[in-house]
C-alpha positions as CSV (number, residue, x, y, z in Angstrom):
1,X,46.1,-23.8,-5.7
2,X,44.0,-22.7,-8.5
3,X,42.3,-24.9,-11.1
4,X,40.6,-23.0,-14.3
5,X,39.3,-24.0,-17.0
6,X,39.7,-22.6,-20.3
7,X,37.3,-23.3,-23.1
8,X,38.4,-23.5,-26.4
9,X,36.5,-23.4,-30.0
10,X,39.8,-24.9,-32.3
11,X,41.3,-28.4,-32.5
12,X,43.9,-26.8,-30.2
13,X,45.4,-23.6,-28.2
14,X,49.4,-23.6,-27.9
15,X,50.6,-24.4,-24.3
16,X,51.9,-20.8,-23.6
17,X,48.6,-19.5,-24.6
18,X,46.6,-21.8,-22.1
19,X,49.1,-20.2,-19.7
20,X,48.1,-16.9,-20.3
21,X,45.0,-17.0,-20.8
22,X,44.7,-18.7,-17.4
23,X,46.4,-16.1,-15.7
24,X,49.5,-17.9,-14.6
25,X,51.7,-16.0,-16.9
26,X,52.3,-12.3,-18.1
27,X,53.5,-13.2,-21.2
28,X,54.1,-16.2,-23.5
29,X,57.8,-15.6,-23.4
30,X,57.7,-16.0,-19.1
31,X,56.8,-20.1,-19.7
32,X,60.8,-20.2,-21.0
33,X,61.7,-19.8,-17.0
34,X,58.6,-22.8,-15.9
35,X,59.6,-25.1,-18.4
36,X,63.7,-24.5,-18.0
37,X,62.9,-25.3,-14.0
38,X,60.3,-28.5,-14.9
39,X,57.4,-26.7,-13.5
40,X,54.9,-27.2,-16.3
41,X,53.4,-30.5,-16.2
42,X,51.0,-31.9,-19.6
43,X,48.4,-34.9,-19.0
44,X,50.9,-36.0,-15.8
45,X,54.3,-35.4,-18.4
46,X,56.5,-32.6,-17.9
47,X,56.5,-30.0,-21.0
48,X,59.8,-29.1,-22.5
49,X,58.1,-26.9,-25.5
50,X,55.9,-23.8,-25.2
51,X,54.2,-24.0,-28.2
52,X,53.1,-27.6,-27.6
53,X,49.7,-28.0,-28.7
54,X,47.1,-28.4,-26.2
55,X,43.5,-30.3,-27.0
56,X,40.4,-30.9,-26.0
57,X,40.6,-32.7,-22.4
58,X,44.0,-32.1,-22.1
59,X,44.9,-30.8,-17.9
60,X,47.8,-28.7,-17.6
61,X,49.6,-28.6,-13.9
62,X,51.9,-25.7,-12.8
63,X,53.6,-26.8,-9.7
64,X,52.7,-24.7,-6.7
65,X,50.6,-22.6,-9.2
66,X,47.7,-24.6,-10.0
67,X,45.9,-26.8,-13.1
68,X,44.3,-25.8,-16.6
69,X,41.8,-27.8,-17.8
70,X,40.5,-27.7,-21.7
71,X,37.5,-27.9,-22.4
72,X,35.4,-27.5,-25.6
73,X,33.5,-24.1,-26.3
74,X,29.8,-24.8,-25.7
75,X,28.3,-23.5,-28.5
């Protein structure tokens, strides 16, 4: 299992984005196939949108994949 974590300088980064930049998806269209089989897990709740919007110290799971966490940009 991995676990990254992806900085981020804006009040927030869309879920398929944290996705991809992460590595756990090609593109932001593949998270239609993870979300359709319940894969993609937000703060412990499973995601049912791909552009949900993704803060600061939010950690997203990807069952059998591995878990995001977002962090703020160190300036």
């Amino acid at each position: 299992m991995q676990h990254v974590t992806i900085p981020i300088h804006t009040e927030y980064i869309k879920l398929q984005q944290v996705l991809k930049l992460a590595g756990f998806i090609d593109q932001g269209a593949d998270i239609k196939f993870f979300l359709a089989d319940g894969l993609v897990y937000v703060n412990g709740n499973v995601a049912t949108e791909r552009g949900k919007k993704i803060h600061v110290g939010d950690v997203v799971e990807v069952l059998d994949i591995g878990s995001i966490a977002v962090v703020a940009e160190e300036k």
